[in-house]
KOLTIKE-952451 format. One record per residue: residue in three letters; x, y, z of N, C-alpha, C in turn. Coordinates in Angstrom, 1 decimal, padded with zeros to 4 digits. Example, Ala and Ser with C-alpha at 12.3 -4.5 7.8 and 13.67 -1.06 7.14 Angstrom:
! KOLTIKE-952451
[Ala [013.2 -005.7 007.8] [012.3 -004.5 007.8] [013.2 -003.3 007.8]]
[Ser [012.8 -002.2 007.1] [013.7 -001.1 007.1] [012.9 000.0 007.9]]
This chain:
! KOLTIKE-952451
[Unk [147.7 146.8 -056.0] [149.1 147.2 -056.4] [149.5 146.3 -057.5]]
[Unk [150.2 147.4 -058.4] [150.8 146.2 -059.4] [152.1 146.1 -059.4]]
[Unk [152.9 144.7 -059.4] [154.3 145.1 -059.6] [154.6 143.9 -061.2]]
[Unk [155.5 144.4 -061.2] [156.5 144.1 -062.6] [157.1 143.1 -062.3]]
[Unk [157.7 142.1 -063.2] [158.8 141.0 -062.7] [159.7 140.6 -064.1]]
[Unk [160.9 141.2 -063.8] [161.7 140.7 -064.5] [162.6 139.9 -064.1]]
[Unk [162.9 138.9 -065.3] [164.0 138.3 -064.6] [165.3 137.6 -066.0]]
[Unk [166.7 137.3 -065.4] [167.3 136.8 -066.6] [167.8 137.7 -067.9]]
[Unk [168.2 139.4 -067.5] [168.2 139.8 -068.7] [169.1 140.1 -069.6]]
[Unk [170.5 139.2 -068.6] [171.7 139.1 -069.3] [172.5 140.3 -070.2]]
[Unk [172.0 141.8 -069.5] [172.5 142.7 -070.2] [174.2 142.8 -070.0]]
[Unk [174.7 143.1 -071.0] [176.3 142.9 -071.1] [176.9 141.5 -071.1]]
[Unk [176.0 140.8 -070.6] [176.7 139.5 -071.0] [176.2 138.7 -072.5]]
[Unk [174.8 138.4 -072.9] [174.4 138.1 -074.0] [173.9 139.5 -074.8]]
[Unk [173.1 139.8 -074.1] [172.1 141.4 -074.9] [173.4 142.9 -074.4]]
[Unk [173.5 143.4 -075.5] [173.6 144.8 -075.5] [173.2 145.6 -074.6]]
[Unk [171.6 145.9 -074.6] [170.9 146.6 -074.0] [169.6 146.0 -073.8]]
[Unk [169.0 146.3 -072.7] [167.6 146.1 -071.9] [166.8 145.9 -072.9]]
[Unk [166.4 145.0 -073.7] [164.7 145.8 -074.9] [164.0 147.0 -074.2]]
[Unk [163.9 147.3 -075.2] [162.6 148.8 -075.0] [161.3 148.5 -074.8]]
[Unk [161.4 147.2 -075.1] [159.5 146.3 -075.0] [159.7 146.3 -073.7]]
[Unk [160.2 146.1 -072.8] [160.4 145.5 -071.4] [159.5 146.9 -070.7]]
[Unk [160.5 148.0 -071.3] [159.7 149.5 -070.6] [158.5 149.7 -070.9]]
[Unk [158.3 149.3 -072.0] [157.0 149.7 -072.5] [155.8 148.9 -071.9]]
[Unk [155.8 147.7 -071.5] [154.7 146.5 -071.3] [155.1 146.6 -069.4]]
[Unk [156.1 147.3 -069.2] [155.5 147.6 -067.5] [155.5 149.0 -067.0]]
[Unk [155.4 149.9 -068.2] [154.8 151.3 -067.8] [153.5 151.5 -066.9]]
[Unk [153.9 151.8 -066.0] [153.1 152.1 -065.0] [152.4 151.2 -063.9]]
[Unk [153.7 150.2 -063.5] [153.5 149.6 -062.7] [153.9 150.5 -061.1]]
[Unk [153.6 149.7 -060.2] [153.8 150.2 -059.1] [155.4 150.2 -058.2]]
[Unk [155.9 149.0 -058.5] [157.4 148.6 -058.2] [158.1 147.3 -058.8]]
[Unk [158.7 147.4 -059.4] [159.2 146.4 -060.4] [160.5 145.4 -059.3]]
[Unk [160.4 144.1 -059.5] [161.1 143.0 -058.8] [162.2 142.4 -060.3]]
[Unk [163.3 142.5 -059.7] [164.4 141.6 -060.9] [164.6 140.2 -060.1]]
[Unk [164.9 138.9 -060.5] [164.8 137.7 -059.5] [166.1 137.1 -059.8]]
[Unk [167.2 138.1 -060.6] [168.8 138.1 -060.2] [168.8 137.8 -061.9]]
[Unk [170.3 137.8 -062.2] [171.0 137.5 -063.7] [170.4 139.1 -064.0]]
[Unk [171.5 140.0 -064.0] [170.9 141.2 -064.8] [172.2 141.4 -065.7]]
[Unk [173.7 141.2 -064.9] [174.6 141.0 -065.1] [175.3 141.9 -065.8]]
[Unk [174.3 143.4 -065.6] [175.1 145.1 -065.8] [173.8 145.5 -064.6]]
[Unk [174.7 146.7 -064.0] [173.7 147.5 -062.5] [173.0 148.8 -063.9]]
[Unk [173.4 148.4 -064.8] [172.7 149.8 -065.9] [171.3 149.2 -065.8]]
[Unk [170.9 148.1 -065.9] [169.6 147.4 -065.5] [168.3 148.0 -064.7]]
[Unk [169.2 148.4 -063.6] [168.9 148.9 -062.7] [168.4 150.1 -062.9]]
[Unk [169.0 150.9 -063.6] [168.8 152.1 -064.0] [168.1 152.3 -064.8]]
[Unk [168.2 151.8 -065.8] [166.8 151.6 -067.0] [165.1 151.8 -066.4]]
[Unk [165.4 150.1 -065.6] [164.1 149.7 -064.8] [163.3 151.3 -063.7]]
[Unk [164.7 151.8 -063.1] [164.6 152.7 -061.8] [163.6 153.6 -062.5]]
[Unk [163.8 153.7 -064.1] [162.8 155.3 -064.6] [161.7 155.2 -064.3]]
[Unk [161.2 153.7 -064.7] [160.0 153.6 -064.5] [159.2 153.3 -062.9]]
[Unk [159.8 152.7 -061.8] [159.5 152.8 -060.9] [160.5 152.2 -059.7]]
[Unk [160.4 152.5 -058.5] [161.0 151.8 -057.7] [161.6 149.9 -058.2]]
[Unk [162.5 149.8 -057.7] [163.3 148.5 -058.1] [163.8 147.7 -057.1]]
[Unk [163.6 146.7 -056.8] [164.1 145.4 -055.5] [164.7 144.3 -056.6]]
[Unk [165.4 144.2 -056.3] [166.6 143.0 -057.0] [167.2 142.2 -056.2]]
[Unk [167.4 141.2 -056.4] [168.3 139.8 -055.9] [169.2 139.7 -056.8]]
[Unk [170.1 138.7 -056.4] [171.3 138.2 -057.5] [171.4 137.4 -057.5]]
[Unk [171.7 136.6 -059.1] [172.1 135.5 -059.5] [173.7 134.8 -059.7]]
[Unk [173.2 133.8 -060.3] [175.0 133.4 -060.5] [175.4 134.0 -061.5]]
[Unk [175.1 134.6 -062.5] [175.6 135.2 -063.2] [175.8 136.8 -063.0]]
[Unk [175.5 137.0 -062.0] [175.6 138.4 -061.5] [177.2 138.1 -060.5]]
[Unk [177.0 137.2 -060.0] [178.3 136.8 -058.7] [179.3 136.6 -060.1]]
[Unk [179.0 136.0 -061.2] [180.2 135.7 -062.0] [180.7 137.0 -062.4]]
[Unk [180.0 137.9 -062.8] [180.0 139.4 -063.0] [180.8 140.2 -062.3]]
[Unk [180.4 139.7 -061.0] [181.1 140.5 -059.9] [180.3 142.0 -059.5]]
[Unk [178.8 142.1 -059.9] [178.0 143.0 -059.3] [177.3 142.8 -058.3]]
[Unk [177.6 141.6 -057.8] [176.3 140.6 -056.4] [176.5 141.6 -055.7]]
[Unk [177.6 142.9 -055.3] [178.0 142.6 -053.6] [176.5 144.0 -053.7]]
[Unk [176.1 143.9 -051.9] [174.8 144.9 -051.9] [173.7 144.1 -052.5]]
[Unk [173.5 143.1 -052.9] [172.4 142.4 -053.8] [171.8 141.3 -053.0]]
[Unk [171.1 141.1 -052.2] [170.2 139.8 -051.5] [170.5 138.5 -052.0]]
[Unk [170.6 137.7 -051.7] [169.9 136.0 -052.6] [168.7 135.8 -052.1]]
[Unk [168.4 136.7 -051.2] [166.5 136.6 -051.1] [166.2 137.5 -050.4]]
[Unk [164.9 137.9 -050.9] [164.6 139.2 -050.2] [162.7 138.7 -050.5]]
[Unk [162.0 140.0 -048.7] [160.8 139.4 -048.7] [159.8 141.0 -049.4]]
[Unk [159.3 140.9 -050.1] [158.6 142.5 -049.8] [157.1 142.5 -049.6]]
[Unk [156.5 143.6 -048.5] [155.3 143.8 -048.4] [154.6 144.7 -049.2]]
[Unk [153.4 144.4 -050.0] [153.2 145.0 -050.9] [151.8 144.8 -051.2]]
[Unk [150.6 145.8 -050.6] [149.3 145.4 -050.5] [148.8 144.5 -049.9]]
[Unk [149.0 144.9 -049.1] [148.8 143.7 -047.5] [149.4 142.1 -048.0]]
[Unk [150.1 142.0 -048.4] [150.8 140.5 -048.7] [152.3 140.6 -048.8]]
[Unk [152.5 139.5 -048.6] [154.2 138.9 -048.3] [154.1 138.4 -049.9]]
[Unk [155.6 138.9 -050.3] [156.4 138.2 -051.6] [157.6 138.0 -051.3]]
[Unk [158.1 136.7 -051.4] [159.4 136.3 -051.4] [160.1 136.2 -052.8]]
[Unk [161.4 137.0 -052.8] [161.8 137.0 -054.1] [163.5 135.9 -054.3]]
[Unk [163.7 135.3 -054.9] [165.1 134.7 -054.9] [165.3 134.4 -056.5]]
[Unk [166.7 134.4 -056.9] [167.1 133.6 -057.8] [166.2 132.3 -058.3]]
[Unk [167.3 131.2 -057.3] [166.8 129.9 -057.7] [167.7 128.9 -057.7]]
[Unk [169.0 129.4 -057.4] [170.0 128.5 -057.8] [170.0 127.9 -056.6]]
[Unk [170.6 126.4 -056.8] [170.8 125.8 -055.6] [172.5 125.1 -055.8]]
[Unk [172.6 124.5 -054.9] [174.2 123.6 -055.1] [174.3 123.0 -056.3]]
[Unk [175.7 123.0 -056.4] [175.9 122.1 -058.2] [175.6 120.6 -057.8]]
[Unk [175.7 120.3 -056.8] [175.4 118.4 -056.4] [174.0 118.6 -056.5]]
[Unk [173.0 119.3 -056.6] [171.4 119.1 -056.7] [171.3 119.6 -058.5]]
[Unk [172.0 120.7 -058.4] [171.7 121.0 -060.0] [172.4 120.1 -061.4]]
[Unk [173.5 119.2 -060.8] [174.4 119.2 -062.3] [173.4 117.7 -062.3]]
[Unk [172.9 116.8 -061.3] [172.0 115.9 -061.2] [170.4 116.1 -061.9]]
[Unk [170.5 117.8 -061.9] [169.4 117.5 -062.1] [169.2 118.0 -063.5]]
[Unk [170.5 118.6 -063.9] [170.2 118.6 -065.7] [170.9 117.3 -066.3]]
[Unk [171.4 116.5 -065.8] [171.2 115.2 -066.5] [170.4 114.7 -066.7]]
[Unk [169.4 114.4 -065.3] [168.3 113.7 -065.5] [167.1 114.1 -066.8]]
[Unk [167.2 115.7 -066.7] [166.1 116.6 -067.9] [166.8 116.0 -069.2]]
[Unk [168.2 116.0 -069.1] [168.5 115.5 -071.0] [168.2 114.5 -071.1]]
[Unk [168.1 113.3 -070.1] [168.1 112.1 -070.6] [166.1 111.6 -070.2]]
[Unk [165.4 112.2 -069.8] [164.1 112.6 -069.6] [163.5 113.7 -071.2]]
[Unk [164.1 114.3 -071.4] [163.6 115.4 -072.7] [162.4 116.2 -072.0]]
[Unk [162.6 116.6 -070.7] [161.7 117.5 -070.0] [162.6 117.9 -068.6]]
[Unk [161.8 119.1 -067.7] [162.4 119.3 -066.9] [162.6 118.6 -066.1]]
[Unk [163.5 118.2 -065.3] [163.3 116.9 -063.9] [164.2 118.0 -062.8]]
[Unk [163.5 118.7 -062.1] [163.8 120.1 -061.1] [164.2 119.4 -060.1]]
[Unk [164.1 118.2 -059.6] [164.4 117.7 -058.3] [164.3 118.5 -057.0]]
[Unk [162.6 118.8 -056.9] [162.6 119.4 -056.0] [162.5 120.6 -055.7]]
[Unk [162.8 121.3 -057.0] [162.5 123.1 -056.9] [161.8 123.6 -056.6]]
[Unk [160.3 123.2 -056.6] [159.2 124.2 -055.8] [159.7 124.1 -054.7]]
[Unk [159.9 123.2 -053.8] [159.7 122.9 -052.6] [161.2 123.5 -051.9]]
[Unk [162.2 123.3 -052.6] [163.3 124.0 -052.3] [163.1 125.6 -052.0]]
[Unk [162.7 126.5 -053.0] [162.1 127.6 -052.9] [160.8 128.2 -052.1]]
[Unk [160.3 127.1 -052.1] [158.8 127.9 -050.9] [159.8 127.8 -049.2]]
[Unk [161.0 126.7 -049.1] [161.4 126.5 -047.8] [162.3 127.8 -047.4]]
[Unk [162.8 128.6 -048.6] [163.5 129.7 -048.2] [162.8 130.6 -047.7]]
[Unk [161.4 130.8 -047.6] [160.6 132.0 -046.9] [159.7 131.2 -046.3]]
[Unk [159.4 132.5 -044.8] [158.5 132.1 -043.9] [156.8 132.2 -044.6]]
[Unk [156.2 133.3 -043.9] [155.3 133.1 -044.3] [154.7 134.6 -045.4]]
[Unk [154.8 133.8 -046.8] [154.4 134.8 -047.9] [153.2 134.4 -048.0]]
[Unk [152.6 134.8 -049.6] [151.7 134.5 -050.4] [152.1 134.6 -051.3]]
[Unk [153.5 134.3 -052.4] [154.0 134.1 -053.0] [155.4 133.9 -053.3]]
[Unk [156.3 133.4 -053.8] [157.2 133.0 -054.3] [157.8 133.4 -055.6]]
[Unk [158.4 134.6 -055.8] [159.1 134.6 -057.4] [160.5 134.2 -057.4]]
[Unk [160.7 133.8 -058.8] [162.1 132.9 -059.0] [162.2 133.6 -060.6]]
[Unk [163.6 133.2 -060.6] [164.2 133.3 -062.3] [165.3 132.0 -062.5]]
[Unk [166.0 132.3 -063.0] [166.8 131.1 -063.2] [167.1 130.3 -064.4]]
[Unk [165.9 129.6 -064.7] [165.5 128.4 -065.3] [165.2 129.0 -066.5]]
[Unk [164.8 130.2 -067.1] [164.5 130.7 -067.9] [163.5 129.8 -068.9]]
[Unk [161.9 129.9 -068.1] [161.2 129.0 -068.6] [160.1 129.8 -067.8]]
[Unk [159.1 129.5 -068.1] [157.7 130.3 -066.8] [157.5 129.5 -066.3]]
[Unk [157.0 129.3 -064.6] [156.3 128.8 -064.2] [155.1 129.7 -063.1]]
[Unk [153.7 129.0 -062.8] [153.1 129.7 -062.7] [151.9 128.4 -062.1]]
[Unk [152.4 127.8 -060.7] [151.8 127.1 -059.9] [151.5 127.1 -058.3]]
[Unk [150.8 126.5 -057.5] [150.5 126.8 -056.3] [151.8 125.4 -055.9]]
[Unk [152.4 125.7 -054.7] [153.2 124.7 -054.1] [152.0 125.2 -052.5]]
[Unk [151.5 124.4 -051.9] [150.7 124.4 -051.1] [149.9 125.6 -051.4]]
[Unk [149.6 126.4 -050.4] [148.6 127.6 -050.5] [149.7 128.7 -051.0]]
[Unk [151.1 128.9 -051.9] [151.8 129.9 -052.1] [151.7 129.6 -054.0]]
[Unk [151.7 131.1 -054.2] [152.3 131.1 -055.6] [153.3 131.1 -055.9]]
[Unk [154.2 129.7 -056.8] [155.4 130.2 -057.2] [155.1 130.4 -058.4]]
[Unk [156.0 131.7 -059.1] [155.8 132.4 -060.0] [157.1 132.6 -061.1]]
[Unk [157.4 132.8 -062.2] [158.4 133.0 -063.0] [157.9 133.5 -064.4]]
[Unk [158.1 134.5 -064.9] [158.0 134.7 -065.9] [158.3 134.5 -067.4]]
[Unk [159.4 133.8 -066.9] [160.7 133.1 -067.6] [161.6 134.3 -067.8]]
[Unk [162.7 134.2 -069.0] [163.6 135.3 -069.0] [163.3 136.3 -070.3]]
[Unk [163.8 137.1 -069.8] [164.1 138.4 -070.8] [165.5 137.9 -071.7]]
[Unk [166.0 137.4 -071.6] [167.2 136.7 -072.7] [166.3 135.6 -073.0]]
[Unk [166.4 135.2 -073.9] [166.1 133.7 -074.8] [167.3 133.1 -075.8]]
[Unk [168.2 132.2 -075.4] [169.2 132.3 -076.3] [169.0 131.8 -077.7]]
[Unk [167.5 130.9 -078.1] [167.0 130.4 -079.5] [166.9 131.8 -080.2]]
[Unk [166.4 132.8 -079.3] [166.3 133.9 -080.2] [167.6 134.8 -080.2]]
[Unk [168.3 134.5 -080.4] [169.6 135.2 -080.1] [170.7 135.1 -081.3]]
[Unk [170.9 135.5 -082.4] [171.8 134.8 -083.6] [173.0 135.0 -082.8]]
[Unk [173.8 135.8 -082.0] [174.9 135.9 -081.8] [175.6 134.8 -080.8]]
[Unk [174.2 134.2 -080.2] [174.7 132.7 -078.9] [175.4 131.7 -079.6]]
[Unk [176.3 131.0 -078.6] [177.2 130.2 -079.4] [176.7 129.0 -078.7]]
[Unk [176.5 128.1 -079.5] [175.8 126.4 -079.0] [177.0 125.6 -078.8]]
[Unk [178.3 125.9 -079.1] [179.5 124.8 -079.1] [179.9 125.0 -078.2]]
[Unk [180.4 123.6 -078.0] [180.9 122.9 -076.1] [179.9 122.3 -075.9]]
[Unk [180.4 121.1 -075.1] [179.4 119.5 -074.4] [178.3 120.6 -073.7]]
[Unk [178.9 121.4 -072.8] [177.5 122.0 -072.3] [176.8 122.8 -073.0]]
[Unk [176.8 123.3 -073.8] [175.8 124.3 -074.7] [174.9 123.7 -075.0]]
[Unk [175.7 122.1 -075.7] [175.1 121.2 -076.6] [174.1 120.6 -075.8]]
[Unk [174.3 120.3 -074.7] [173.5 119.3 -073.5] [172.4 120.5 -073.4]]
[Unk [172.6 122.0 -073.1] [171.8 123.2 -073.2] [170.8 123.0 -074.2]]
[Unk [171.3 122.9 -074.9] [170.2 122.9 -076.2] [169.2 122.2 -076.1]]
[Unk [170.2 120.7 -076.4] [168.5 119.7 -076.5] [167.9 119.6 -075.0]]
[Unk [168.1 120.4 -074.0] [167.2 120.4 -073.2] [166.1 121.4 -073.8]]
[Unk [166.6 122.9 -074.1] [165.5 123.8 -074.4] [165.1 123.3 -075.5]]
[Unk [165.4 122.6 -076.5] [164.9 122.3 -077.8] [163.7 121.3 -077.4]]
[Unk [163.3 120.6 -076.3] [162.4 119.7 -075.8] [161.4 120.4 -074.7]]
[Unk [161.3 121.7 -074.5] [160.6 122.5 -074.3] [159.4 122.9 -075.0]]
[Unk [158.2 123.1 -074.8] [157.3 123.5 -075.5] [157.3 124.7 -076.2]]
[Unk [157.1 125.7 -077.0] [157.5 126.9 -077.6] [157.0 128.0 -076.6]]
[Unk [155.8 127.0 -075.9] [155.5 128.5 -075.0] [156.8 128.8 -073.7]]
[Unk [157.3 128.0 -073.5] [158.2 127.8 -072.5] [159.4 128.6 -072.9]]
[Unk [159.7 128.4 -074.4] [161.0 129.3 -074.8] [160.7 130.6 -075.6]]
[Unk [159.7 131.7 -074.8] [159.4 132.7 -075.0] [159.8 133.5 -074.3]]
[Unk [160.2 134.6 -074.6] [160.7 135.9 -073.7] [159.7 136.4 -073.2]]
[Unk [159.5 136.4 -071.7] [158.6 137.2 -071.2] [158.8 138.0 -070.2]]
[Unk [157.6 139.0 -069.9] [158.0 139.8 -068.0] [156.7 139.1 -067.4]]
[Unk [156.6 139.9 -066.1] [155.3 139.5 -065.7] [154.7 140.5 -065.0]]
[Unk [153.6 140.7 -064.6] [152.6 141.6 -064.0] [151.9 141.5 -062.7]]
[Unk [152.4 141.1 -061.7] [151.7 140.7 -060.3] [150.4 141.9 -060.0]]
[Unk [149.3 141.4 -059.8] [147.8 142.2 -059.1] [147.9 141.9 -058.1]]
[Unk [148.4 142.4 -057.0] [148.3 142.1 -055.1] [147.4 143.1 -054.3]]
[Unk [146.4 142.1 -053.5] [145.5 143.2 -053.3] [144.8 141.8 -052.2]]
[Unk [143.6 143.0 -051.6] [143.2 141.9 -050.4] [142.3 140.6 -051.3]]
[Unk [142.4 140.3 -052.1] [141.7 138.8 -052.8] [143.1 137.9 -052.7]]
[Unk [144.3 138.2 -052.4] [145.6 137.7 -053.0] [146.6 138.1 -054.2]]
[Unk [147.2 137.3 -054.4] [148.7 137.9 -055.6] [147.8 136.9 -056.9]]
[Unk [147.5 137.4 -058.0] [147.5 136.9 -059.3] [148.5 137.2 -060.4]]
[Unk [149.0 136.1 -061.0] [149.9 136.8 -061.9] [150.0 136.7 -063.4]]
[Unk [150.2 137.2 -064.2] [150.0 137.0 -065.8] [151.5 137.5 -066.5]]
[Unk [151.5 136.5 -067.6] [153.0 136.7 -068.0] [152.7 137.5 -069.6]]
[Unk [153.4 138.3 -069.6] [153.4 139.0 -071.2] [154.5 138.6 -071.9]]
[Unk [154.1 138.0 -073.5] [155.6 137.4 -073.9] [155.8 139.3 -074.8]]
[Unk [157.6 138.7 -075.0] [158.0 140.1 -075.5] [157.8 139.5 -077.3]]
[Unk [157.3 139.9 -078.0] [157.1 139.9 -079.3] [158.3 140.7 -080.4]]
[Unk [158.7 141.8 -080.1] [159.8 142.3 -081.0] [161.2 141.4 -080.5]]
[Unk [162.2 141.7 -081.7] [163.6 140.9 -081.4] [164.0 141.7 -080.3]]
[Unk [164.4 140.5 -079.6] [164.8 140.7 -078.1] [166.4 141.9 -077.7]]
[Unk [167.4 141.7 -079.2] [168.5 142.1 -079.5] [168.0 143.3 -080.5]]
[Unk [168.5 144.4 -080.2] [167.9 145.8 -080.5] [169.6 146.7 -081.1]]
């Protein structure tokens, strides 16, 4: 079974509309997962053409005000395997600590995030998250946590605004990022009786259409 993974695509709040790359590089998947921040339900509908759709919500979906009906975690069976899907956000006393430590580190300092996330589900064989808008793509014990990073990228974005302390603190974090990390991507999960493998596709055309 294949499924799709989007995550982060900030339609109506940064982007206009969905990219059309998004449709095209998961045509003909089996069921497509969003891991919250869609922050228009038109999202939903776009994704729906191409196949069934499971979504969580993010904070920027609650900020929205489309959460209600939307999980903060949800598990799905899908070729004999467990997938746990969530956001990623945790309390601002774990997060606002832990993007200071990244600015003043010049790398991520997650305090804890795999392990935070593998404890929200019982027993999967994988873990997808969004959030962070960055990929990740490691074993936390015998589970895959997985991210593809986001479908927004705001370096590629002419219309994002960098002013305010926090934009700015935003920045030189993602500016200390490797380039592969500040790539727009989706992702492609293979689930099947060997286990869940997963491969990230970056999106190559401008993200803003």
């Amino acid at each position: 079974m294949r499924i799709g993974v989007v995550a982060d695509t900030h339609v109506g709040e940064h982007l206009p509309v969905l990219p059309s790359e998004v449709a095209e590089v998961l045509d003909g998947v089996d069921l497509i997962v969003h891991a919250g921040d869609l922050t228009d339900t038109i999202v939903l509908e776009q994704l729906g053409r191409i196949g069934p759709v499971v979504a969580v919500r993010g904070n920027h979906d609650e900020e929205a005000g489309i959460a209600d009906g939307m999980p903060r975690d949800a598990v799905i069976e899908a070729g004999g395997r467990r997938i746990g899907v969530t956001h990623g956000t945790r309390t601002k006393a774990v997060e606002l600590p832990a993007a200071g430590l990244s600015l003043l580190a010049a790398r991520a300092v997650l305090l804890g995030f795999d392990g935070a996330m593998r404890r929200r589900f019982g027993d999967v064989d994988c873990v997808i998250v969004g959030h962070l808008h960055m990929p990740i793509h490691r074993m936390v014990g015998d589970v895959l946590l997985y991210s593809p990073g986001a479908v927004f990228v705001p370096e590629l974005d002419p219309g994002y605004s960098w002013s305010g302390l926090r934009a700015r603190g935003y920045r030189r974090f993602r500016d200390r990022l490797p380039p592969a990390a500040r790539a727009p991507g989706v992702g492609v999960l293979e689930v099947g009786p060997e286990g869940v493998s997963a491969r990230t596709i970056v999106l190559r055309r401008p993200i803003r259409e």
